[in-house]
N, C-alpha and C positions, 0 to 999 in steps of 0.2 A: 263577617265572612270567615268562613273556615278553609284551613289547608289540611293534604292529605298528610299523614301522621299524627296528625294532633290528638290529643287526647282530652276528653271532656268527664269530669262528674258530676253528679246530679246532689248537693247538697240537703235534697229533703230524704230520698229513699238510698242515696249509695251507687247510685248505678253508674259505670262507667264504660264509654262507648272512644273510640278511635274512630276519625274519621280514614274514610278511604277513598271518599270522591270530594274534592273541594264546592262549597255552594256560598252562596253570598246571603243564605239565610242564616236563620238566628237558633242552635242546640235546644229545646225544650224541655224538662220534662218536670213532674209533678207540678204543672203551671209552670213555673219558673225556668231561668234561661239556667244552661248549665257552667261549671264554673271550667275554662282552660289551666287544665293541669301542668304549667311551666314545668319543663326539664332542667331538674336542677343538675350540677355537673363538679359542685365543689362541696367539700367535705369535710368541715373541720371533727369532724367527733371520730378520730381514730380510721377514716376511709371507710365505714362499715355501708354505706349505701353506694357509692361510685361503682359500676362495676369495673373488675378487672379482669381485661382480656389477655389470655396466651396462646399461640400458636403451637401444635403440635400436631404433628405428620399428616399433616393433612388437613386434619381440624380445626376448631376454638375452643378452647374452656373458657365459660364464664365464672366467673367468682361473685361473689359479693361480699366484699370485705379484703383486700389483698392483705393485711394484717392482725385484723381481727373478724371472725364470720360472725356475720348478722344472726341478730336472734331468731329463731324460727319455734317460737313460742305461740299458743295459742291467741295471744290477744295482740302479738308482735312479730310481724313475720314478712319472708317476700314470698308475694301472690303470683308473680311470674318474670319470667326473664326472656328477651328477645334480643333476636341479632337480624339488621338488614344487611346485605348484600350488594358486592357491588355494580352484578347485572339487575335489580333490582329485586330479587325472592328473600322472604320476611321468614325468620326460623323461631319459634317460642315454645316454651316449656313452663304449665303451672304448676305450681308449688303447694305444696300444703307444710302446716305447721307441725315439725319434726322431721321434715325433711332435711338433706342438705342444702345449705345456699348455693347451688352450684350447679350447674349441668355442662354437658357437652353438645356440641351443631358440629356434622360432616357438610363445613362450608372453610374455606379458608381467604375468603376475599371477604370481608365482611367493612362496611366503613360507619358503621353506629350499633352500639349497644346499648341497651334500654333494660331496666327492671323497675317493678311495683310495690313500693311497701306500702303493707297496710294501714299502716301511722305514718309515715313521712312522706308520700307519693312517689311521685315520679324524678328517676333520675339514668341520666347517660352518658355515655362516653362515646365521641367520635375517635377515629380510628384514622 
């Protein structure tokens, strides 16, 4: 059974989907079932994937990295960064590599932060 947020990859070709309607079947793809991507939330290698959130006039900044910024190297990088909300509106921003790890959401109630690396998955911070 899947729930909504979750996020699933596809281990043969890459592909990765979020669920948005929960269903009690089973992620498929290339034949096989797809893998749930756990939200990791701790960090021992210097914080480089946790993200970190600030508030300012209004807004949020996302970080990735409060200490040190994530690599945003071609073969090592964050793919995107999101913020849910706390009337429920989902805000994301993709990344490409030589970007900054960073962006800004005109949201200021936000109670979960989410990014994607491309080598380490998925990771977040509740708020």
């Amino acid at each position: 059974m899947t729930k909504v947020r979750e996020v699933y990859k596809c281990e043969v070709c890459g592909n990765i989907v979020e669920v948005l309607h929960a269903g009690a079947g089973q992620l498929v793809c290339c034949g096989q079932p797809m893998k749930l991507m756990v939200e990791q939330t701790a960090d021992t290698s210097v914080e480089k994937h946790v993200p970190f959130v600030e508030k300012k006039d209004g807004k949020v900044v996302v970080r990735i990295g409060e200490n040190a910024k994530h690599p945003m190297e071609e073969q090592h990088y964050i793919e995107m960064i999101e913020v849910f909300s706390g009337d429920g509106r989902l805000f994301r921003k993709y990344l490409n590599p030589g970007d900054e790890p960073e962006t800004v959401f005109d949201v200021d109630n936000i109670v979960l932060a989410r990014e994607y690396c491309n080598v380490h998955g998925l990771w977040s911070k509740k708020m």
